[in-house]
C-alpha positions in Angstrom: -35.1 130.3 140.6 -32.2 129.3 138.2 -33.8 130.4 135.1 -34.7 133.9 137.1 -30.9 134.3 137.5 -30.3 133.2 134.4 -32.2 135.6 132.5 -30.5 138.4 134.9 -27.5 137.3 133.3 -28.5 138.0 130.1 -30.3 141.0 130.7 -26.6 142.7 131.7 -24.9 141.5 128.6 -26.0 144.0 125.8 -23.2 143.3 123.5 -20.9 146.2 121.6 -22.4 149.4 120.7 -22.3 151.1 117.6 -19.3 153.8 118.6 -17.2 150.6 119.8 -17.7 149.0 116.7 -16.7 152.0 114.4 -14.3 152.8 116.8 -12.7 149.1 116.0 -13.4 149.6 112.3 -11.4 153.0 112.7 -8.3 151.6 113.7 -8.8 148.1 112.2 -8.5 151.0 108.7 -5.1 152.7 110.4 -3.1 149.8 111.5 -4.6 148.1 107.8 -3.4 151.3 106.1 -0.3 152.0 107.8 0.7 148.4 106.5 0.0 148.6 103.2 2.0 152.1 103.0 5.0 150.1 104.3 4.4 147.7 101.7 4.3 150.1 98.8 7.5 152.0 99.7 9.1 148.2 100.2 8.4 147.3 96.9 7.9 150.4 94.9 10.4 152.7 96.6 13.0 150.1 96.1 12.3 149.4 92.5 12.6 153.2 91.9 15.7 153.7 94.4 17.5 150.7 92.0 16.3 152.4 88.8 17.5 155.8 89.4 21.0 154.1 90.3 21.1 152.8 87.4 20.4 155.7 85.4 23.0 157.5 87.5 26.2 154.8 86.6 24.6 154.7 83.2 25.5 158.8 82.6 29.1 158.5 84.6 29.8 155.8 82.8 29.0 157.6 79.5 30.5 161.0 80.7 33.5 159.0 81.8 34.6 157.6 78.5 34.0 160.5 76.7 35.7 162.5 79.6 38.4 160.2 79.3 39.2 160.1 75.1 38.3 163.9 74.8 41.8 165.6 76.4 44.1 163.7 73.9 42.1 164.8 71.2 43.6 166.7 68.3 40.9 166.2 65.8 37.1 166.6 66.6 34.4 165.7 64.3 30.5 166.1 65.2 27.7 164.4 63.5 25.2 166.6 62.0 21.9 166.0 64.1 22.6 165.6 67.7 26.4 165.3 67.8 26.7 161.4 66.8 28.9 159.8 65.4 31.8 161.9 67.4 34.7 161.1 65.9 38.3 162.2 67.9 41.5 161.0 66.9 45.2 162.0 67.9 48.1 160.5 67.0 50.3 158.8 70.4 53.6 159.4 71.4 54.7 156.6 69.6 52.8 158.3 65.9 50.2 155.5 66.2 46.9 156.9 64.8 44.1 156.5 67.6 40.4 156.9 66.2 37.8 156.9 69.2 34.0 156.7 67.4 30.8 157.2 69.8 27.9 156.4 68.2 23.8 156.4 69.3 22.4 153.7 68.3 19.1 153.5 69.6 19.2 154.1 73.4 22.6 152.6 73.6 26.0 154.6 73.2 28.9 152.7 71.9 32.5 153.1 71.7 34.5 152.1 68.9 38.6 152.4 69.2 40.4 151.4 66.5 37.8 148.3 65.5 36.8 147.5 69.0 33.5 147.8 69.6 32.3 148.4 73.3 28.9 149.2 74.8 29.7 152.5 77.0 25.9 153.5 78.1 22.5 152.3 77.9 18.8 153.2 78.5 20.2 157.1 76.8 16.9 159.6 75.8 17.9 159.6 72.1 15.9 163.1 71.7 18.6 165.8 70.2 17.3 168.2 73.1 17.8 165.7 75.3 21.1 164.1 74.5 23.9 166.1 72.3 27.4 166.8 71.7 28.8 170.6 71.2 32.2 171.8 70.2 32.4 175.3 71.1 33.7 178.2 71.6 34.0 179.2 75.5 36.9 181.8 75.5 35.3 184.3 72.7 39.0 183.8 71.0 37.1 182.2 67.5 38.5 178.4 68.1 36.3 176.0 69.6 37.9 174.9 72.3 35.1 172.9 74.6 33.5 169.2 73.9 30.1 169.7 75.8 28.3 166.3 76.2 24.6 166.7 77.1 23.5 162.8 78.6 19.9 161.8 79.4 19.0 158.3 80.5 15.7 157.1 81.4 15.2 154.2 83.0 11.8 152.1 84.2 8.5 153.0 83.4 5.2 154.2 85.2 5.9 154.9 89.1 8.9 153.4 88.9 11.0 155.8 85.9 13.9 157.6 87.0 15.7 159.8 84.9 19.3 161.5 85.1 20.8 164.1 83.4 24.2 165.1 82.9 26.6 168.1 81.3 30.1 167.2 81.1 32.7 169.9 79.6 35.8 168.7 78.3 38.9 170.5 76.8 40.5 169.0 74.3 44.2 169.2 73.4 45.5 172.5 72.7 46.3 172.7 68.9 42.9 171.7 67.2 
């Protein structure tokens, strides 16, 4: 009588079905997927979020300096291929010559003022399309009277590169 009951039990308990077990596998893949996604944008997303705001103070900083030489300016001098060396000089308010000297070297952009060197920008697209300094001519009156710096840095690699671009117009002091 025992092992008659016992094999009622047994007869009841069929186990999972096939839907139940796909169903399980189904959202076993979601929750699995939905993890990994968080995961990617974690590590990938952040990596790309810092490298783009690095490429973005990269090109202030470079706009900046050049931004920030340019207006006292009486004297403008543009390398041959893309602009570099720029060369600006004035003379002070005190008649002390000041030469400001930009130069590419590489991907990096450097300052040089009267002997001191200083790194202004790195990680700079050295291509001439990409990267260039203009003095031109914005008013149609024959002088040039605009520095236009064109700044492209590129920073990372694969997935993760992040690139910014920058125009920066700057009048130099009237009299050139």
């Amino acid at each position: 009588m025992i092992f008659h009951r016992l094999g009622l039990v047994n007869k009841n308990q069929m186990g999972f079905t096939l839907i139940e077990v796909l169903a399980v596998f189904a959202i076993s893949g979601i929750v699995i997927s939905g993890i990994t996604m968080t995961f990617y944008q974690l590590v990938i997303g952040s990596a790309s979020t810092n490298n783009h705001m690095i490429a973005v103070r990269q090109v202030q900083n470079a706009g900046y300096w050049v931004s920030y030489d340019a207006p006292s300016a009486q004297s403008v001098n543009l390398g041959a291929s893309s602009g570099f060396p720029l060369t600006l000089s004035w003379t002070d308010w005190d008649s002390t010559v000041k030469t400001v000297t930009y130069s590419l070297e590489g991907t990096e952009l450097w300052r040089d003022s009267n002997g001191q060197q200083s790194l202004v920008a790195r990680f700079i697209d050295p291509a001439p399309a990409e990267t260039n300094v203009e003095f031109t001519d914005t008013n149609g009156d024959g002088a040039d009277d605009t520095l236009i710096l064109r700044v492209t840095i590129v920073v990372g690699g694969g997935l993760q590169q992040q690139s910014e671009t920058r125009e920066y117009r700057i009048v130099p002091r009237p009299g050139l």
